[in-house]
C-alpha positions in Angstrom: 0.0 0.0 0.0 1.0 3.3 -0.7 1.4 6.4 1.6 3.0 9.5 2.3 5.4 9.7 4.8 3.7 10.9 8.3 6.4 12.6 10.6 3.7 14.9 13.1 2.2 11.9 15.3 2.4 12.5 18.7 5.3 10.6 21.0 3.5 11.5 24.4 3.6 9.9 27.0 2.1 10.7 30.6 -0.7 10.4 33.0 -3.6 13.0 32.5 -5.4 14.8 34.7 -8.7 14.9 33.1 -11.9 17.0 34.3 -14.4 14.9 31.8 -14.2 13.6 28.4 -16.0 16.0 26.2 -13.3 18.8 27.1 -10.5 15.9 25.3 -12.0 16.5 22.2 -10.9 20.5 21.8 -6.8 19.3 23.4 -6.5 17.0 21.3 -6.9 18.7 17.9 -4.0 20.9 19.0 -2.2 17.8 18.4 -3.3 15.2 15.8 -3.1 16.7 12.3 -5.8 18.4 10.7 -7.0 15.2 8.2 -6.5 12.3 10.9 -8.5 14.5 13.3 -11.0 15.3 11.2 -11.4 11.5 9.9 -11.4 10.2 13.7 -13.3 12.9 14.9 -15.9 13.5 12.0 -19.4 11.5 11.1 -21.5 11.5 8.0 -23.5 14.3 6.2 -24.6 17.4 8.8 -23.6 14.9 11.5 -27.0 14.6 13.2 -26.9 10.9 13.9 -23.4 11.2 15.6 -24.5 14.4 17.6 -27.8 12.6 18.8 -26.1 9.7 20.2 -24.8 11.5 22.8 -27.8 13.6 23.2 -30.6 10.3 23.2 -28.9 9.8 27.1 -31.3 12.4 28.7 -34.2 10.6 26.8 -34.3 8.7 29.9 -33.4 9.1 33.5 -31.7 7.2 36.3 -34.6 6.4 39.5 -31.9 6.0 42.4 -32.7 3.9 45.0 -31.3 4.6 48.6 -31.0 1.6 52.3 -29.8 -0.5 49.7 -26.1 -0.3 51.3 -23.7 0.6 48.7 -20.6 0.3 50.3 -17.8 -0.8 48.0 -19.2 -0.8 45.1 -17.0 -2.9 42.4 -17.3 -2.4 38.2 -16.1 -6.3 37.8 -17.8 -8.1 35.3 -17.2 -10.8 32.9 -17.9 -11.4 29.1 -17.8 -15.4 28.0 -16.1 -16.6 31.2 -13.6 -13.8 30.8 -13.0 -11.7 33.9 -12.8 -8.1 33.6 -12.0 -5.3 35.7 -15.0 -2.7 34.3 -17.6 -2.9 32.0 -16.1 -0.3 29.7 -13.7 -1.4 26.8 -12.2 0.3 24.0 -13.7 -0.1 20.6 -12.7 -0.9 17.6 -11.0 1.8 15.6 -9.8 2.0 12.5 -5.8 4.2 12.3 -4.7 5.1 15.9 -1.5 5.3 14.5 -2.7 9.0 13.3 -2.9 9.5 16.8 0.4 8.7 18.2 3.4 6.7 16.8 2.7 4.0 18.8 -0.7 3.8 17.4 -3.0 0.5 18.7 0.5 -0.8 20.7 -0.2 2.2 22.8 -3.9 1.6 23.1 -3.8 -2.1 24.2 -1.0 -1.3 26.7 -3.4 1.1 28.4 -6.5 -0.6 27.9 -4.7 -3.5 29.9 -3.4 -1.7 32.5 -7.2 -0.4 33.3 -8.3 -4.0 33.4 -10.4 -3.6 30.5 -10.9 -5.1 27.0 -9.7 -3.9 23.9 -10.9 -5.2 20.4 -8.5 -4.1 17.5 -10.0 -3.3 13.9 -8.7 -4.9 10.7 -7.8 -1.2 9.8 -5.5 -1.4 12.5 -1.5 0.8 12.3 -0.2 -2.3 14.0 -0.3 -5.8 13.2 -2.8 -8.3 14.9 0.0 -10.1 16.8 2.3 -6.5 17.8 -1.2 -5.6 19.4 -1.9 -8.5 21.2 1.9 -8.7 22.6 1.4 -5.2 24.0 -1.7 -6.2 25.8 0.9 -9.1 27.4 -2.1 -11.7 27.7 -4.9 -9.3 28.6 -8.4 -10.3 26.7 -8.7 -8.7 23.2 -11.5 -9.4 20.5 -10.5 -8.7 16.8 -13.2 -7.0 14.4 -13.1 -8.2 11.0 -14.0 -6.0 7.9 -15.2 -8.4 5.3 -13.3 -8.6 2.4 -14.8 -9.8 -1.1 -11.5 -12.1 -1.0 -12.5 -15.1 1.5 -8.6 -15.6 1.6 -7.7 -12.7 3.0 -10.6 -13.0 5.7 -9.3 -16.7 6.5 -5.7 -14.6 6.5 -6.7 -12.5 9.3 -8.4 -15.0 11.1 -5.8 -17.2 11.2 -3.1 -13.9 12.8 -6.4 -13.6 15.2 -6.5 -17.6 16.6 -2.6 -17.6 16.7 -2.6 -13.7 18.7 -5.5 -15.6 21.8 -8.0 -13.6 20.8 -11.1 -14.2 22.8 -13.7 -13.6 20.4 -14.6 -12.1 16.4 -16.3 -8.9 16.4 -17.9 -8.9 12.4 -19.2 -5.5 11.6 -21.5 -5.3 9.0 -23.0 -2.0 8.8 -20.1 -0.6 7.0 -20.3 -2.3 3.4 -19.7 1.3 2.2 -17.9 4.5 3.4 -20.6 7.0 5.2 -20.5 10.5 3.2 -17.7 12.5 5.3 -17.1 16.0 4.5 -14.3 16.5 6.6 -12.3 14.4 5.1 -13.5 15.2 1.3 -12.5 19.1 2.8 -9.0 17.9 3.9 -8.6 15.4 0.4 -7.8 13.0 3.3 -5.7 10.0 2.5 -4.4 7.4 4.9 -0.7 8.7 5.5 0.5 6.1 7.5 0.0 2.0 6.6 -2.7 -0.3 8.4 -0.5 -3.1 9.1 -3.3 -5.8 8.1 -3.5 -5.0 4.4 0.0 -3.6 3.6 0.4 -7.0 2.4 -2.7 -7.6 0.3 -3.4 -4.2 -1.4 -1.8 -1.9 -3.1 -4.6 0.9 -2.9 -3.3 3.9 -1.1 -7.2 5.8 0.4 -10.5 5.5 1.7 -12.3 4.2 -1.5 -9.9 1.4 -2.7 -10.2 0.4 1.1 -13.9 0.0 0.9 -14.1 -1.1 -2.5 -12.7 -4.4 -1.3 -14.8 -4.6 0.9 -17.6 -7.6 0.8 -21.2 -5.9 0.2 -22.9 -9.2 0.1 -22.8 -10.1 4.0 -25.5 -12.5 5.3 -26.3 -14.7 8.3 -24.2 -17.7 6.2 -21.2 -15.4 6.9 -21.8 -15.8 10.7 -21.5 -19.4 10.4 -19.1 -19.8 8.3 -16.7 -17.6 10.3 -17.7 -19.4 13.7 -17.4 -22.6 12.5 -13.7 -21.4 10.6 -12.7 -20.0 14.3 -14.5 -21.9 16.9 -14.9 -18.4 18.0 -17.5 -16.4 19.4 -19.0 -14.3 17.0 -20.7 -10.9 18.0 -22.0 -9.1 15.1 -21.9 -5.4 14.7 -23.7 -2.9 13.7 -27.3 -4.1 15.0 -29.8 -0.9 15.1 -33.2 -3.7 14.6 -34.8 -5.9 16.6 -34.9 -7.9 13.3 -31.2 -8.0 12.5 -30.5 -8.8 16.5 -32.5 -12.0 16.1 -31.5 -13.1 12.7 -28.0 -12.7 14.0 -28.5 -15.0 16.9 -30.5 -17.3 14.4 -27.5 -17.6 12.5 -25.3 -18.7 15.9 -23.8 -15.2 17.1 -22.8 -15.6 20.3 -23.6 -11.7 20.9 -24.4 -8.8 19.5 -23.2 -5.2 19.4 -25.7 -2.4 19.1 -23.9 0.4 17.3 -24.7 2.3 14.4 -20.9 3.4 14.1 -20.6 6.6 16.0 -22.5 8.1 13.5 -20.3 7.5 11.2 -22.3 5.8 8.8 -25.9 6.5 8.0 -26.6 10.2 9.0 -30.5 10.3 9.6 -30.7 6.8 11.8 -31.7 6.9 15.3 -29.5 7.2 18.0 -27.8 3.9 19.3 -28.9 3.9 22.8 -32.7 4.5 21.5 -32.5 1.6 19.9 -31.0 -0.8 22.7 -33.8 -1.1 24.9 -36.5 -3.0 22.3 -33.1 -4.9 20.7 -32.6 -6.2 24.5 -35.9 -6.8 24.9 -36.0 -9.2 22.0 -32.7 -10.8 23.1 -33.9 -11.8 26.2 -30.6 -12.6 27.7 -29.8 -15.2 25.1 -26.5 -13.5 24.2 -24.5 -10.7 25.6 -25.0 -7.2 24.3 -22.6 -4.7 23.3 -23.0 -1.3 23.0 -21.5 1.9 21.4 -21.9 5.7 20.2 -22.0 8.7 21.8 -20.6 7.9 25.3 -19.4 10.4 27.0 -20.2 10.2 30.9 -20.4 7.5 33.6 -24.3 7.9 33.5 -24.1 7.3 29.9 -22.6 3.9 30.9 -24.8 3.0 33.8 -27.8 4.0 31.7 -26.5 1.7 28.9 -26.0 -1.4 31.4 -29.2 -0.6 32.9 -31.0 0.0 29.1 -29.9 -4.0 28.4 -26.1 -4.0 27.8 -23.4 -6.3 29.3 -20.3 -3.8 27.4 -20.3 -0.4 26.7 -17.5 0.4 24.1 -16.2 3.4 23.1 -13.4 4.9 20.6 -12.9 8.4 19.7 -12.5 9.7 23.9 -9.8 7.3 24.0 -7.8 7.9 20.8 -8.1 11.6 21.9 -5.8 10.6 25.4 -3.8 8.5 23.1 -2.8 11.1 21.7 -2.4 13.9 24.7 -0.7 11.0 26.7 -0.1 7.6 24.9 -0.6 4.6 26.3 -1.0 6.5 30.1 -3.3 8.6 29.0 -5.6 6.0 27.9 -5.6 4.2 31.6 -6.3 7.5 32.5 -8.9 7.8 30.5 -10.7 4.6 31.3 -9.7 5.5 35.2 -11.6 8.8 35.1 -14.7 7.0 33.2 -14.6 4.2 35.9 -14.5 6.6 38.8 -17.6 8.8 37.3 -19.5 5.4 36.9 -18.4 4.7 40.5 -20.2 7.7 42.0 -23.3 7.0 39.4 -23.7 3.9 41.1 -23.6 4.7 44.4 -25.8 7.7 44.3 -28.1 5.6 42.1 -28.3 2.9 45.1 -26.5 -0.1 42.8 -23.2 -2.1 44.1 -22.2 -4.7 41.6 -22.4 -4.3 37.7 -25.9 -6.9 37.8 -27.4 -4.4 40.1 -26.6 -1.5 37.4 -28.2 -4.0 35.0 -31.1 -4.4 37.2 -31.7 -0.8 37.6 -35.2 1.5 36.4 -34.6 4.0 34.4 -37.6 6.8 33.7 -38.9 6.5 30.4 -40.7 9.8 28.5 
């Protein structure tokens, strides 16, 4: 693949002192380059869909509960008999090397050292096994981009059985690139190589990217992929009731409500709108994942409590990769923890199943 040299990535490294995560946003374009910070930090169109996901929180509220003694409250949970430290993980991102030279290395070092989970993206900087090394055994899932070439998917696969990854994260709501003005106003172009398909294309932007991608995914592809594995699969990019179950039909072993950050389709609801009816439906059958537009720790309590088990997020935490590399993402994931903390005391809830468990006011 083909690229322009990239010399202005960030080299930070160092704790942050962080007051919440909407103010990383505004630091952190001081430091990543105009075009990688407007493709991480940009969604499709007039970018209603990615501005509502944060916004659809307050379409519900928190009913705390109080004599319910809350001392001590702990944000352990677990995902497929895999113990983790918090419910939050990092999701998967396409390019953190735009962030900081150290790029997805840097992420999973942090994302380990918080106790969390980190799932790295086929559009990764670094390779599937330099990733997993610098988690040093701590859980990662690896999402898989479809290609049209089956080879190249069984490629990746294989580089994710031989790295211990814990399960396959297939995202199928991205079949084609969401309209992004940002980058068609910066004529952005991948300046830096994504590790995974260095060796399998030699397109060099967005659009020879996606037009390898496969368009024709179905529930056979969740199969096929599981029984390749012997794998989890959890299937991304469920915003319907409908797609939820036909993905379990098909033997996902979860499923991650998403619709991108708004990256995608502009004019879709908000994710976490969508999450209650989808969990509804599921029933408990399968764990639930969950992503766009958090921001806050009541955003993740009123996720778990709204039906999920995970509640992922990317941009915040490429932000603190940048301002502080791979310190600045346990910092991160610290501060988001500790806000989550106080959420669940004040809201009467001591364990992660009493967050699940937990009424929420409905408009």
């Amino acid at each position: 693949m083909k690229f322009a040299i990239y010399h202005e990535q960030s080299d930070r490294e160092e704790s942050l002192d962080i007051l919440n995560l909407p103010s990383l946003e505004a630091r952190a374009k001081q430091i990543i380059p105009a075009g990688g910070f407007g493709y991480i930090s940009g969604g499709s169109e007039d970018e209603w869909t990615l501005k509502e996901n944060t916004e659809a929180f307050n379409h519900v509220q928190i009913i705390p509960r109080a004599l319910t003694n809350i001392e001590h409250p702990s944000t352990q949970t677990q995902i497929f008999g895999v113990d983790l430290q918090t419910p939050i993980m990092m999701a998967p991102a396409a390019a953190q090397g735009l962030a900081h030279s150290r790029g997805e290395m840097a992420t999973a070092q942090g994302i380990a050292a918080a106790g969390a989970l980190m799932a790295q993206s086929t559009y990764s900087s670094t390779s599937i096994a330099d990733t997993a090394a610098a988690g040093q055994g701590a859980p990662q899932f690896f999402q898989l981009y479809m290609s049209k070439d089956w080879h190249f998917n069984e490629s990746l696969l294989d580089e994710a059985i031989k790295a211990n990854v814990k399960a396959i994260i297939l995202t199928v709501d991205a079949t084609v690139d969401g309209y992004r003005e940002s980058d068609i106003v910066n004529k952005f172009q991948f300046p830096i190589p994504m590790a995974n398909l260095t060796k399998f294309s030699e397109g060099d932007g967005i659009q020879e990217i996606y037009a390898a991608a496969a368009q024709k995914i179905n529930a056979d592809d969740v199969r096929r992929i599981a029984e390749y594995t012997h794998l989890p699969v959890i299937v991304k990019g469920i915003q319907s009731v409908e797609d939820a179950m036909t993905a379990i039909g098909a033997g996902a072993a979860g499923v991650y409500v998403s619709n991108h950050g708004g990256r995608q389709l502009n004019g879709g609801p908000a994710s976490f709108d969508v999450l209650h009816d989808i969990a509804l439906a599921v029933n408990h059958r399968v764990p639930i994942i969950f992503d766009s537009g958090v921001r806050r720790g009541s955003h993740v309590f009123k996720a778990l409590a709204n039906g999920a088990d995970l509640v992922a997020l990317a941009r915040p935490v490429i932000y603190v990769l940048a301002l502080g590399g791979a310190q600045g993402v346990t910092s991160v994931i610290n501060h988001l923890n500790d806000e989550l903390l106080i959420d669940m005391q004040l809201a009467g809830t001591k364990t992660i199943e009493d967050v699940k468990q937990a009424k929420l006011l409905r408009h």
